[in-house]
N, C-alpha and C positions, 0 to 999 in steps of 0.2 A: 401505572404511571400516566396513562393517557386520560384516566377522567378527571384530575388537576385541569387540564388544559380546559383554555373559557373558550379559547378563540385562536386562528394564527391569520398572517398573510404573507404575501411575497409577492414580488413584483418580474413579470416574468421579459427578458430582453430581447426579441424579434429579430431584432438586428444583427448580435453578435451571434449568433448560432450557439451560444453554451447550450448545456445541457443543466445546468445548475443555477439556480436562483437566491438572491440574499432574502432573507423573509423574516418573520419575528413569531414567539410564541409567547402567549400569552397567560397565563396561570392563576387560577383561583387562592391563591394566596401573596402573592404579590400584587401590589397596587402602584409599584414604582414605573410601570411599563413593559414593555418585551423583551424577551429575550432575543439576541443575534441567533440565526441557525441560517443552514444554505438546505433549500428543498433540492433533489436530486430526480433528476428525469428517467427512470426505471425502465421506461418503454425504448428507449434508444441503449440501453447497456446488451452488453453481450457476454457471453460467457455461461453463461447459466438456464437452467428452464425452471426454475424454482418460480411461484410465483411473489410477488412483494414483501404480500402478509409473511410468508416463510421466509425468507432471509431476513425481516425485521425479528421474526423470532428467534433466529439462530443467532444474527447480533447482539440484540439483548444482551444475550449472556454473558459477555467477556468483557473485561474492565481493563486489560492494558492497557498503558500508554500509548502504545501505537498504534491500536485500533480506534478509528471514529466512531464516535458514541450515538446513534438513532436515538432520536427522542418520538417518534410515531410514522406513520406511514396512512395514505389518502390518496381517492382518485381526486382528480383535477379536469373540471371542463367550463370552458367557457360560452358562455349563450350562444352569440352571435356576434359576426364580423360583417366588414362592409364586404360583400362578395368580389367586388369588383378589385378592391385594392387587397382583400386577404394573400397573404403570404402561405406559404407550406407551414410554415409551425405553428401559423395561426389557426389554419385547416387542422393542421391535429390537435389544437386546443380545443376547437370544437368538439373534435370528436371523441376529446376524453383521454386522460395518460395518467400514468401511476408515478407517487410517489414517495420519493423513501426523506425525511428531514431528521438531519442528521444534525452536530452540534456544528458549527458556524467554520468554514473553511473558506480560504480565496481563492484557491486557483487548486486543479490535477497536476498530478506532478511534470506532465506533458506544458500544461499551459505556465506552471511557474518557470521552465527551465527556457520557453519560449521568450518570458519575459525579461530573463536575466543576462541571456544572448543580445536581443533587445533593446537592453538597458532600461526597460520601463521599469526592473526594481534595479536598485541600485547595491548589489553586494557582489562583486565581482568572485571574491575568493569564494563563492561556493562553487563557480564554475573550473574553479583551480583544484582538480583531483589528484594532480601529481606534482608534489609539494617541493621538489629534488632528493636527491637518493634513491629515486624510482618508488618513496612513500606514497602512502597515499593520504589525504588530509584529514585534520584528525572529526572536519564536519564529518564526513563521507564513511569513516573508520568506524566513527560511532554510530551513524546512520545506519548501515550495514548491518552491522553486529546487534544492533537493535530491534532490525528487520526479520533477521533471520530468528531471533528470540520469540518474536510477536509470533511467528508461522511455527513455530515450537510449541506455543502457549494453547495456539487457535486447536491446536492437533491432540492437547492434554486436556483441553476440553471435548474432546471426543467429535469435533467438528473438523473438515478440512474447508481450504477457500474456493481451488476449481481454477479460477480464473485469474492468476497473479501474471499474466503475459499482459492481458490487456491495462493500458496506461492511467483510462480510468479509475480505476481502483485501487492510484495511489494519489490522495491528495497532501497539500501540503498546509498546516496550521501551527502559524509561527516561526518555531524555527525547526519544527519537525517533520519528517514524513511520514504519514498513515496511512493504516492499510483499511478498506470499508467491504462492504457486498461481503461478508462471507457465504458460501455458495450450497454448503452439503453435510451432512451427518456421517461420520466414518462407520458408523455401525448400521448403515443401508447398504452396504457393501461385503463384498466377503472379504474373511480374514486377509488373503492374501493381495488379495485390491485396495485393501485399508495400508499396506505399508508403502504398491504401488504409487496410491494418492497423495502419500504424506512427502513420498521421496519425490514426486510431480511438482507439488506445490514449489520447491526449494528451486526445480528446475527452471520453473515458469517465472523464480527472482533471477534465477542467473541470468536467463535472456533477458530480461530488461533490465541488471544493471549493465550486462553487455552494451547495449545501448546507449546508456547512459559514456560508460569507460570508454570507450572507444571515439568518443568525440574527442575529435582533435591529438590526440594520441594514438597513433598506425605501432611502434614500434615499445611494447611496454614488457617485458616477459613477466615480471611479476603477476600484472593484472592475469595474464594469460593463464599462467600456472592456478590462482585461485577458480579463474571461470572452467579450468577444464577439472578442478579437483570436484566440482558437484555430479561429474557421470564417475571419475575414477574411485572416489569416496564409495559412492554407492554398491560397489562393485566387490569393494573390500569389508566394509565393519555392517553392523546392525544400525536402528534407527538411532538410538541412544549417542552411541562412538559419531555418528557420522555428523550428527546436530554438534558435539564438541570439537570434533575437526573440522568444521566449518568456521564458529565462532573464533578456534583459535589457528587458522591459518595466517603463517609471518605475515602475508597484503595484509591484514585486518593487524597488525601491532607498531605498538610506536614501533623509532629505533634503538631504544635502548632495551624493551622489550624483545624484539629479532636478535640484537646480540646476546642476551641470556635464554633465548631459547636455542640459537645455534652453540651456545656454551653448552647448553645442557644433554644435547648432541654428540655434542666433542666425547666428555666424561665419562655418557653412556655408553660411544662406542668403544670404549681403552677399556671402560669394566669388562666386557663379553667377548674382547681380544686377552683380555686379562695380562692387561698392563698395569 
């Protein structure tokens, strides 16, 4: 994929402290001009000791929707600054940084939720998680359950992420959230660290949708009961059972869904009472 490319650039912001740049890629069969992508600043991530080249390899390979797509990876350094007015980011441009260019994102999901607070974008109802009836909304329902699919997918392709605590490594494009950096190979691990890591990953979403839920919401039992079902889950079924009692936890269903799952409840317990 990478000997297409003629050329790329990106323009790097001093000012705002990102760690992410807008930039264009360029392709030997196109003549119309660049493509959008956002270069990512490598050397500032955490999470991981992998180096670039390797986590661009591991990303390669997965093609869901909610994973961001790499299109190459390059060090970056710049000549020379004026000494006197160089800045700190400027100094490490100097000195050379890694990075990973990914398909075209605006903001972490840190910096979109910043903005939304903010009001620099303007969609209020994404910040609205609990809808009334103590639901949750159907953005956020399917975001979730999306989420937890994508970290399903990352793990049947014999990869784990590592790092889903930290913020960066969930940006936002469009009207989705994704997940990038995948971090490790499950089969550099032993078997029984391989189910440790897959049940980690899931945990490392709960603490940041915690995060997320818990804004402006002190009193929710719902949320409560889903955040505590990813230690309790684990403790009861296999990896299999516990990815499906995830997805289909009542927080994650409409409400017409919750009532035919508490229906189906009902039924089942009158059979095995045998009523």
């Amino acid at each position: 994929m990478g000997s297409r490319i003629s050329f790329y650039n990106f323009n790097v912001d001093y000012v705002s402290g990102k760690q992410h740049y807008d930039g264009e890629l360029f392709f030997k069969e196109n003549k119309q001009g660049g493509m959008p992508v956002t270069f990512m600043n490598m050397d500032a991530k955490a999470g991981t000791k992998l180096s670039v080249e390797e986590i661009f390899r591991l990303n390669i390979k997965l093609t869901d929707k909610r994973i961001l797509r790499p299109w190459m990876y390059t060090f970056c350094k710049q000549k020379s600054f004026n000494d006197e007015l160089c800045s700190e980011a400027e100094r490490k441009m100097v000195k050379g940084w890694w990075s990973l260019c990914y398909e075209k994102f605006d903001n972490t999901l840190t910096e979109w939720l910043a903005k939304l607070q903010n009001k620099e974008i303007s969609d209020p109802d994404k910040l609205n998680f609990n809808v009334g009836n103590k639901c949750l909304s159907d953005f956020w329902r399917g975001t979730i359950r999306e989420l937890i699919e994508a970290i399903a997918y990352i793990h049947d392709c014999g990869l784990f992420h590592g790092s889903l605590k930290v913020s960066g490594n969930y940006v936002v494009v469009g009207e989705q959230v994704k997940l990038c950096n995948i971090g490790g190979r499950l089969k550099s691990l032993r078997v029984h660290d391989q189910h440790s890591r897959k049940i980690q990953d899931f945990k490392d979403l709960r603490d940041t949708l915690k995060k997320l839920l818990t804004m402006g919401h002190s009193k929710w039992p719902e949320r409560d009961s889903f955040l505590k079902c990813f230690d309790d889950l684990a403790k009861l079924y296999g990896y299999g059972k516990y990815v499906e009692k995830l997805k289909k936890h009542p927080f994650l269903l409409t409400p017409s869904e919750r009532v035919k799952h508490i229906v189906g409840i009902y039924y089942d317990d009158k059979f095995f009472r045998g009523e």
